[in-house]
Structure formats: C-alpha cells, structure tokens
C-alpha positions in Angstrom: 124.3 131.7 133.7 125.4 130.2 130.5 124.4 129.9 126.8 121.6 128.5 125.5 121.6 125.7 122.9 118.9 124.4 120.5 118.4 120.6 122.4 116.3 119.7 119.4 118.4 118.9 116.0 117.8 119.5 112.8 116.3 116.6 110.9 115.5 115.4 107.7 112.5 113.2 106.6 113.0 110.4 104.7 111.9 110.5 101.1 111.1 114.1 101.6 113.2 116.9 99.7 112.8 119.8 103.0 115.0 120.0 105.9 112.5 120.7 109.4 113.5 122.7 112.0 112.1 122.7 115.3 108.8 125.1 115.2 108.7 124.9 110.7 104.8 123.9 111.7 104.3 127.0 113.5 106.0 129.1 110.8 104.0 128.0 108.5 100.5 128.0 110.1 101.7 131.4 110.9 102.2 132.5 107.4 98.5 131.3 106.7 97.4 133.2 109.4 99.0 136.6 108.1 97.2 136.1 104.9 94.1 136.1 106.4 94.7 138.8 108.6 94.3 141.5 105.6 90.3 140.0 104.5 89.9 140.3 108.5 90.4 143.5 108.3 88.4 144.4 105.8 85.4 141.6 106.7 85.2 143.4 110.2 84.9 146.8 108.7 82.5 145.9 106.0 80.3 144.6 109.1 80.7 147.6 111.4 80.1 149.7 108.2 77.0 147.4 107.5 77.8 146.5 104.2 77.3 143.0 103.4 73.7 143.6 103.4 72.1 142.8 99.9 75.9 142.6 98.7 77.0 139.6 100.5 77.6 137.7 97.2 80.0 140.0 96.5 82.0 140.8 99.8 83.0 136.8 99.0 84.0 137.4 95.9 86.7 139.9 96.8 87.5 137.7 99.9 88.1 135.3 97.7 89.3 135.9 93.9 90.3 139.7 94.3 93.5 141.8 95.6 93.1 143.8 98.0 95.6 146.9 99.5 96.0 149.5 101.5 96.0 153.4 99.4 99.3 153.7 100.5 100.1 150.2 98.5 100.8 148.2 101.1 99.0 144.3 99.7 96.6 142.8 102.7 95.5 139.7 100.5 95.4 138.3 97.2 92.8 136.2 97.5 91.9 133.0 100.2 90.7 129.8 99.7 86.7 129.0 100.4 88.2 127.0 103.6 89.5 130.0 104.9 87.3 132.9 104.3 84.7 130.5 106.0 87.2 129.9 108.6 87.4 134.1 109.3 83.1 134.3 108.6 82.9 131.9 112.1 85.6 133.3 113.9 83.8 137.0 113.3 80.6 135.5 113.7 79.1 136.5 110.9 75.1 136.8 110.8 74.1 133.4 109.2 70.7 135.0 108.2 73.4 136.7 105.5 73.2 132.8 103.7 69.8 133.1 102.8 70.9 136.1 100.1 72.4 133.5 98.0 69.3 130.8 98.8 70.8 128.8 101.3 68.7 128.0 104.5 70.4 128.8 108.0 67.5 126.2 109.5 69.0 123.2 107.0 72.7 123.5 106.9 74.4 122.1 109.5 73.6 124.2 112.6 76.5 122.6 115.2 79.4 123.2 112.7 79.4 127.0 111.6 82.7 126.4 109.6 80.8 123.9 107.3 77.7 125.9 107.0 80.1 128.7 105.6 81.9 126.8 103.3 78.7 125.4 102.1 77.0 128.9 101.8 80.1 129.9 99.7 79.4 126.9 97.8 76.1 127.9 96.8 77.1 131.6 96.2 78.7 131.0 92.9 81.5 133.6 93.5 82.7 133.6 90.4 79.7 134.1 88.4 78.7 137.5 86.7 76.4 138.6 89.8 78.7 138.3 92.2 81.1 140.8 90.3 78.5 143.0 89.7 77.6 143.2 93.3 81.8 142.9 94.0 82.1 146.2 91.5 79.2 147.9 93.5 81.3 147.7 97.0 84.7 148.8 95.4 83.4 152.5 95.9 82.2 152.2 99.5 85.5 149.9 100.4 87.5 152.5 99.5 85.6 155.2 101.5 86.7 152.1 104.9 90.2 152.5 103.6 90.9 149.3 101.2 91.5 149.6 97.1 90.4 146.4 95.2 91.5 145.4 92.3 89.9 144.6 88.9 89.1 140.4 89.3 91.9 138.9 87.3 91.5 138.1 83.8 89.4 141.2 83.5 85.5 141.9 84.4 82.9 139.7 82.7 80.2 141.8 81.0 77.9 142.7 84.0 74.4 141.2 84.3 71.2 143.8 82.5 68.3 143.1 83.3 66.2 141.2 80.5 64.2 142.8 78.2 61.5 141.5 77.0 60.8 139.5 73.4 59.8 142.0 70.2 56.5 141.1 69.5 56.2 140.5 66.0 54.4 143.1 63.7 51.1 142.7 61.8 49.8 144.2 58.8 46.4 145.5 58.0 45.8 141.9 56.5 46.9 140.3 59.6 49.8 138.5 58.2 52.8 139.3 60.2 55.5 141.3 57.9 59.1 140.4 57.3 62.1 142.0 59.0 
C-alpha cells in the first residue's frame, strides 16, 4: 500500500518555550491518569476490605500527602492533589454518608455535583492535621495486610493526639488554705 506520513506538523506556539506535537494533550492527560491509578487501587481495596469506616479522615490523608508502593518497591503514588482524589472518590462512588465522619452534611453540600461535594468534604477534613495522621498511622497496618506499604508523612509524624486529662485540682490544708507547689 504505501507509507504512512504524520499529515499534522509540528508546531510551535508563539511566546511559548514547548514545541507540541500532535496528541501532547493526550500524553499528558495520560500521565495524570497513571498517577491516579496507584490511590485507585488502593481506594478500591480499602472499600472492598471495608476500611474507611471511622478512618476515613485518614484514608485522605494517605491519598493525599503520603507515598505509597508496592512490597516489592514498585511506587503507585506520591501523593494527588484534593481535585483528584475527589475526582477518583466519584468515579468509585464512594458512600457520601463517609462525609459526615469529618462533620460535613451529605443533605447540604451540593447533591447534583458529587465531584464538588468531595472536594468540599476534603476541605473540611483537615488532612493535614494531627487526627488525620493518627487515624492515617492506624490504617498503615491493615494496608499492608491489602498489599500497599505507606510511608511515614513527609517531614516526619506530628506528635499524635492523647486524650485530655483533666485539670489537678488544687490541694487544701487542714486550714483550708490551698498549699503551694
């Protein structure tokens, strides 16, 4: 029959320092989409294994600020942007009775677009704060029973959250003033 020839040339945008090729848009979107397949993995078997439960808090922390691998080393993610984890919680159609955990309301936030109601849920969340890596460090056992090793959070592990104890009530001598310390 004949060779085949590219029809489209190569062109360069004015003002712009990249050369694009035909299909760079589809490269790239597919790039996004292999970082994202790695937390898909491990979102769908965190479901299945039905552990977001009373940990969801930190299942988005990991999605989020955490690496994540394989045993045998191989990286699936090292972290995704709120956008796209609540990109992957409506494409896996994720429970949204899991937003109440972190005190949003499923009944206020915008029913129609579930990709907003995610992002907004991760908004109120707080991923980074000391709860969520407690809860984050509580799943690092059973994720690695599914098959996935998590990494420490980067910059090290904030001191986890104790519960508080109550205030020493101060002490009173037989006169009934109270002593010194």
């Amino acid at each position: 029959m004949g060779e085949v020839y590219a029809t489209a040339p190569v062109s360069v945008i004015p003002g712009a320092a990249r050369v694009l090729t035909p299909g760079a848009d589809r490269d790239r979107a597919a790039r996004g989409r292999g970082r994202m397949d790695g937390i898909r993995e491990l979102l769908e078997a965190a479901r299945t294994a039905e552990l977001p439960a009373g940990r969801f808090r930190g299942l988005l922390h990991i999605a989020i600020g955490r690496t994540v691998s394989k045993p045998d080393g191989t990286k699936l993610s090292a972290g995704l942007t709120w956008r796209e984890v609540a990109t992957l919680l409506k494409n896996l159609r994720y429970d949204t009775e899991l937003g109440r955990e972190v005190g949003a309301d499923p009944d206020t936030l915008s029913p129609r677009d579930r990709e907003r109601f995610w992002y907004a849920v991760i908004a109120l969340a707080r991923v980074d704060s000391a709860v969520a890596v407690t809860e984050a460090e509580k799943l690092i056992g059973p994720l690695k029973d599914l098959g996935f090793v998590v990494a420490p959070p980067p910059g090290g592990a904030p001191a986890p959250v104790k519960e508080a104890k109550p205030a020493a009530k101060p002490r009173v001598d037989e006169k009934g003033k109270k002593k010194k310390k």
